[in-house]
C-alpha positions in Angstrom: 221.9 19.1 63.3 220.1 22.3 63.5 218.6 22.1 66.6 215.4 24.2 68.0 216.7 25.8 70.7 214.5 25.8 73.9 213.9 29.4 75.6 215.3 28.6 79.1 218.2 26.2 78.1 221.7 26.9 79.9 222.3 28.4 76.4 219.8 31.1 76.5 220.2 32.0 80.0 224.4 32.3 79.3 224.0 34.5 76.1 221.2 37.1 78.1 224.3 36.9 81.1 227.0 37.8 78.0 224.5 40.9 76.9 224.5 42.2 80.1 228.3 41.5 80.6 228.7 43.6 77.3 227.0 46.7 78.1 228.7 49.6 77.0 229.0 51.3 80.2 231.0 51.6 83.2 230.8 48.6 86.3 228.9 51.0 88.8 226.6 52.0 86.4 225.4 48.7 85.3 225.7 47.4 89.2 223.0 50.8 90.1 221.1 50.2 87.0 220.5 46.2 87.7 220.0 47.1 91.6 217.2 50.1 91.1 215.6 47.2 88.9 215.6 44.4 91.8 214.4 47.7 94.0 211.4 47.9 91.1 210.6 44.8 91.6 209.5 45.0 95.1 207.4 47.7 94.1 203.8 46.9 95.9 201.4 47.5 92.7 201.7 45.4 90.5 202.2 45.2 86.6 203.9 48.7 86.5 207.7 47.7 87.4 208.5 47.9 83.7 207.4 50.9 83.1 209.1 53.0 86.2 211.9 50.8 85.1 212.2 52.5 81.8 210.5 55.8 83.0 213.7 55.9 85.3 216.0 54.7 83.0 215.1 57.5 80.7 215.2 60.5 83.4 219.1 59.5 84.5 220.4 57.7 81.4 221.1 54.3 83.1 221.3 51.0 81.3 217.8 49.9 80.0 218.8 46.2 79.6 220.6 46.6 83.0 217.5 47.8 84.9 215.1 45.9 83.0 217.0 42.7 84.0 217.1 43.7 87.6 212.9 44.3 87.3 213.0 40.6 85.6 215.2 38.7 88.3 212.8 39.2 91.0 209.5 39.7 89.0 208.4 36.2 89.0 209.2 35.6 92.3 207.0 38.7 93.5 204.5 37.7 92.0 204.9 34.0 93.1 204.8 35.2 96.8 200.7 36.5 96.1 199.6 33.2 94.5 
């Protein structure tokens, strides 16, 4: 019954929702870290939200999971608005 689990099963998504639940930092911080990385993601060039993610992340110690998440949420659908 060991079962292969599938990268985008309710599963996966609920454990990545339970690592940023479990951040060990305050509410706000998260909530700014997550929204400067859905901010990122409307950045026009593309292929360098990740790395002002991190770049900002870095310069005022915010969560990198948090922002990275945020640049993640609306990434694909960014990018789905050019194709």
């Amino acid at each position: 019954m060991n079962e292969r689990r599938r990268p985008f099963s309710g599963g996966w998504l609920r454990r990545r929702v339970g690592q940023l639940l479990k951040l060990d930092d305050t509410p706000h911080r998260i909530a700014l870290a997550f929204g400067i990385g859905v901010w990122l993601a409307f950045f026009p060039i593309l292929g360098i939200h990740t790395i002002l993610g991190l770049l900002i992340a870095f310069l005022f110690r915010l969560n990198r999971p948090a922002i990275l998440m945020g640049v993640g949420a609306l990434g694909a659908l960014y990018v789905g608005l050019f194709i």
